[in-house]
C-alpha positions in Angstrom: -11.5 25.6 8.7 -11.3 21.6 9.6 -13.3 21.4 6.6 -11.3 23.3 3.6 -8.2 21.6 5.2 -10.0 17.8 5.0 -10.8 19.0 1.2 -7.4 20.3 0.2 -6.0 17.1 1.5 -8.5 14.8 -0.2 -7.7 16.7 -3.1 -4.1 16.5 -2.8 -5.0 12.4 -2.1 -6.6 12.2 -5.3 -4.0 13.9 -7.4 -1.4 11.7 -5.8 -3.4 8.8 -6.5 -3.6 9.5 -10.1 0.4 9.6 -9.9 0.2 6.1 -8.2 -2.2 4.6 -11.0 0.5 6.0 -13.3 3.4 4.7 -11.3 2.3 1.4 -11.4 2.0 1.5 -15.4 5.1 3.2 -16.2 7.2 0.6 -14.1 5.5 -2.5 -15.8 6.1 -0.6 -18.6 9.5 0.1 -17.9 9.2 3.9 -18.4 10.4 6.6 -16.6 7.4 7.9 -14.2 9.4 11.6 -14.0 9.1 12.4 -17.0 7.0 12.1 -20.4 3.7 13.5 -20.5 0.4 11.1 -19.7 -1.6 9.1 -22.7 -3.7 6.5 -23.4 -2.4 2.9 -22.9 -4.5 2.0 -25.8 -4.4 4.8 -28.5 -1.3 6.3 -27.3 -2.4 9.7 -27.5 -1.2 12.4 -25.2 -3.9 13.0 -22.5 -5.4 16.8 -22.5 -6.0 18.8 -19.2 -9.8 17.3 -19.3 -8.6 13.6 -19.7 -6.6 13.9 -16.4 -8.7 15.6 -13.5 -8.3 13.0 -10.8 -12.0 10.7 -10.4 -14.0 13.8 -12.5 -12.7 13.3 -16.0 -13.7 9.8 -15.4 -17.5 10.1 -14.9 -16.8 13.6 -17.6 -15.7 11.2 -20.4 -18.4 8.6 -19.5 -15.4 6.2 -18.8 -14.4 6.3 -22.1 -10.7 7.7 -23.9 -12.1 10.3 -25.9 -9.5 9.7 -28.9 -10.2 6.0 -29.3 -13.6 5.5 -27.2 -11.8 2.8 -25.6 -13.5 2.2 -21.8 -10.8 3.3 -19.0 -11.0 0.8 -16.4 -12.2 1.2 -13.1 -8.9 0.8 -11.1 -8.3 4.5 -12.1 -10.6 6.5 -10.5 -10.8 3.6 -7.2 -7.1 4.4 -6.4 -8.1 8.2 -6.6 -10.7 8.0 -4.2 -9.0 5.3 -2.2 -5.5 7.3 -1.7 -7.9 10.5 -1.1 -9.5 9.0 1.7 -6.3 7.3 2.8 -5.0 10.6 2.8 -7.9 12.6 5.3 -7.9 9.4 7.6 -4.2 10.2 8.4 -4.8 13.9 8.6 -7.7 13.3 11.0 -6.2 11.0 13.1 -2.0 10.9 12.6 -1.6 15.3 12.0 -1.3 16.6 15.4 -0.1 20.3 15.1 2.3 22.3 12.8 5.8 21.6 14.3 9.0 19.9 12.6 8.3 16.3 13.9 4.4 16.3 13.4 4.9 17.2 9.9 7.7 14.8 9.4 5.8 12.3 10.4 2.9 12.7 8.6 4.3 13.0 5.6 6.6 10.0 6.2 2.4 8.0 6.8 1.4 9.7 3.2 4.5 8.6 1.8 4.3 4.8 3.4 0.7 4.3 2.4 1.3 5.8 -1.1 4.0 3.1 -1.5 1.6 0.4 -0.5 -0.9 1.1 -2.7 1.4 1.1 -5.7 2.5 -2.7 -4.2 -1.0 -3.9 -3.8 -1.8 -2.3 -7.5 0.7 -4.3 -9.3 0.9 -7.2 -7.3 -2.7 -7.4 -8.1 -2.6 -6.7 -11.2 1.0 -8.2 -12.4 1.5 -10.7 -9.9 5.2 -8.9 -8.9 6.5 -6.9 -6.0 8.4 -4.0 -7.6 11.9 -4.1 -5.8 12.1 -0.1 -6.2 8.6 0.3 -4.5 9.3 -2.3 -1.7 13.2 -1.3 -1.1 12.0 2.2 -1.0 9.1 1.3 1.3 11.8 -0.3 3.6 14.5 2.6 3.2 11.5 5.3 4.1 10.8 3.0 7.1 14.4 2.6 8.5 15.2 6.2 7.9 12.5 7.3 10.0 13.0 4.8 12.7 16.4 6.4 13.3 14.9 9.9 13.2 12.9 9.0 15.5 15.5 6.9 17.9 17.6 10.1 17.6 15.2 12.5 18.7 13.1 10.6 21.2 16.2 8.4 22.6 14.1 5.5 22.5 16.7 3.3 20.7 15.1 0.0 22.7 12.1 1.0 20.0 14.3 1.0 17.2 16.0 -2.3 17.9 12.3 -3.9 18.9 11.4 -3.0 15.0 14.3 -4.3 13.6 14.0 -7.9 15.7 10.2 -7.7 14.2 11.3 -7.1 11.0 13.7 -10.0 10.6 11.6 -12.9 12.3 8.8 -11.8 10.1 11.1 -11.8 7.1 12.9 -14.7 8.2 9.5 -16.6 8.5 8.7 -16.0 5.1 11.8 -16.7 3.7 11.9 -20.2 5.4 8.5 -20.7 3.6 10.2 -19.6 0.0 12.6 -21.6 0.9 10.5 -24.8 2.0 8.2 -24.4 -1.1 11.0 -23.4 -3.6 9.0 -20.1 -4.2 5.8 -22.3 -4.9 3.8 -21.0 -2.0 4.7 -17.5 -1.9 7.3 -15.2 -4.1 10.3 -13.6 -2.6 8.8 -10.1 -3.0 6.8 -11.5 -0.2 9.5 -11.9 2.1 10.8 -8.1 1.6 7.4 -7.3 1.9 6.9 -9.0 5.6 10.5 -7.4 5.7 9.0 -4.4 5.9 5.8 -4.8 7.8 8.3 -5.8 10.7 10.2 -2.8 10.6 6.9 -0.5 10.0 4.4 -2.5 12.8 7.0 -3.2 15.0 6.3 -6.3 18.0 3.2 -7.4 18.2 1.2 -5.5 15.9 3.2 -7.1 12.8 2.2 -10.4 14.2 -1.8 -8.8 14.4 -1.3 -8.1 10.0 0.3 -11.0 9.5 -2.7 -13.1 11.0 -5.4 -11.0 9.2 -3.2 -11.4 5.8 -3.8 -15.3 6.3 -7.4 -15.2 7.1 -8.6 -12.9 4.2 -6.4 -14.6 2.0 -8.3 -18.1 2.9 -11.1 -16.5 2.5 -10.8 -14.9 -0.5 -9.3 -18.3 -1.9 -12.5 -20.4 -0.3 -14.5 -17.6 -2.2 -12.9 -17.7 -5.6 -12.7 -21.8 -5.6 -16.4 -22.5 -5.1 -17.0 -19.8 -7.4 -14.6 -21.9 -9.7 -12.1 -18.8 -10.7 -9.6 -20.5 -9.5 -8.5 -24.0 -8.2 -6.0 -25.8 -5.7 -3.1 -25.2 -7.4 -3.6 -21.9 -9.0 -1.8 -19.1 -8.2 -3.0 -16.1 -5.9 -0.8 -12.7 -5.4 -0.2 -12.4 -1.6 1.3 -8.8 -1.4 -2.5 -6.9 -1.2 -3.3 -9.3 1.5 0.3 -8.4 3.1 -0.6 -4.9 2.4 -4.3 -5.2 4.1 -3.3 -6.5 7.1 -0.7 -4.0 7.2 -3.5 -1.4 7.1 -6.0 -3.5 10.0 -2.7 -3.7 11.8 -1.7 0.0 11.9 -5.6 1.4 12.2 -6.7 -1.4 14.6 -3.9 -3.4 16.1 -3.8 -1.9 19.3 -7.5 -2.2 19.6 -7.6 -6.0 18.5 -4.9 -6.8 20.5 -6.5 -5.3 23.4 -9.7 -7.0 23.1 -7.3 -10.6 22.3 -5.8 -10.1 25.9 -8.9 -9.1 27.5 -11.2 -12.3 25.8 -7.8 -14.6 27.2 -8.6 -13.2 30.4 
């Protein structure tokens, strides 16, 4: 049974991911992502039942439109796989029983990890933080934080979250502010926003550090291969949104281990 329900949610994972890889297109686009049927970005033609089977059609069509034989990019079918996996981690591990609150909260970690993907997507790929993605991330966030004050009492919790949420924000904005939006764009700062309100004190601290370090690394990496240089430009948001990720899966573990290895 543990099996056709880990299917049916990778399943569901990949079909939202589809939506995501869509998402991302339509808003760069500045098209409505409710409605309009699917079609190639580079023929324009309306997409079939066969072109749009999340991750199959891609290996069907041998990565290729089959109006205009024009090669579909990887990005497609990773998000699929990625959101579908995504998807069964927080089943496995977040899902703990059909009642009200259970659901509502794992929904509310499908919706929240949906939401990043489609940030690190464009910001990856467009250099931009959506406002309607982040806002919404935030709004999803601070909705449920009250839901959750409300029906646990906890309101110390709530109020803990917030404080994260505006020293993380706040030390992002002084570095916009600092740089004049040199070092880091202010989609950043909503972004951090957010990961304060989401992480809550200390793990936001624990996703900020790991956003740092892979980002150094991954800057080391693509300067000696000469990609790019000192003063070139790197999107921070899918580093923001990885450490968001460590954070949430591993903070508690990491911090652990930190206060253990200081003792």
């Amino acid at each position: 049974m543990l099996l056709v329900f880990s299917l049916i949610i990778f399943c569901f994972g990949a079909i939202i991911g589809s939506f995501l890889n869509c998402l991302a297109y339509r808003l760069k686009a500045g098209k409505s992502f409710l409605l309009g049927r699917s079609f190639c970005p580079h023929c324009r033609h309306q997409l079939g039942c066969l072109d749009l089977i999340p991750i199959v059609s891609f290996f069907l069509l041998l990565r290729k439109c089959r109006y205009c034989r024009q090669e579909i990019s990887w990005q497609y079918p990773l998000v699929e796989v990625t959101t579908g996996l995504l998807f069964l981690f927080i089943f496995n591990f977040y899902f703990f029983g059909f009642n009200y609150q259970n659901i509502i909260h794992f929904v509310y970690l499908l919706v929240i990890a949906s939401l990043l993907e489609v940030i690190f997507i464009y910001d990856f790929k467009y250099s931009l933080i959506p406002n309607l993605v982040v806002y919404s991330a935030i709004a999803t966030v601070f909705l449920y934080r009250i839901f959750e004050a409300l029906v646990s009492g906890l309101w110390p919790g709530f109020v803990a979250a917030l404080a994260a949420a505006i020293l993380a924000g706040g030390l992002f904005f002084l570095i916009w502010l600092v740089s004049k939006g040199q070092w880091m764009g202010f989609g950043d700062v909503k972004l951090a926003f957010f990961m304060g309100i989401f992480l809550s004190w200390p793990a936001v601290l624990t996703a900020l550090f790991f956003a740092f370090l892979i980002g150094a690394i991954i800057g080391l990496i693509l300067m000696v291969a000469k990609k790019k240089g000192l003063k070139s430009e790197v999107p921070f948001g899918p580093f923001l949104v990885i450490g968001t990720f460590v954070a949430f899966i591993w903070g508690e573990a990491i911090l652990s281990w930190y206060l253990h290895f200081l003792s």
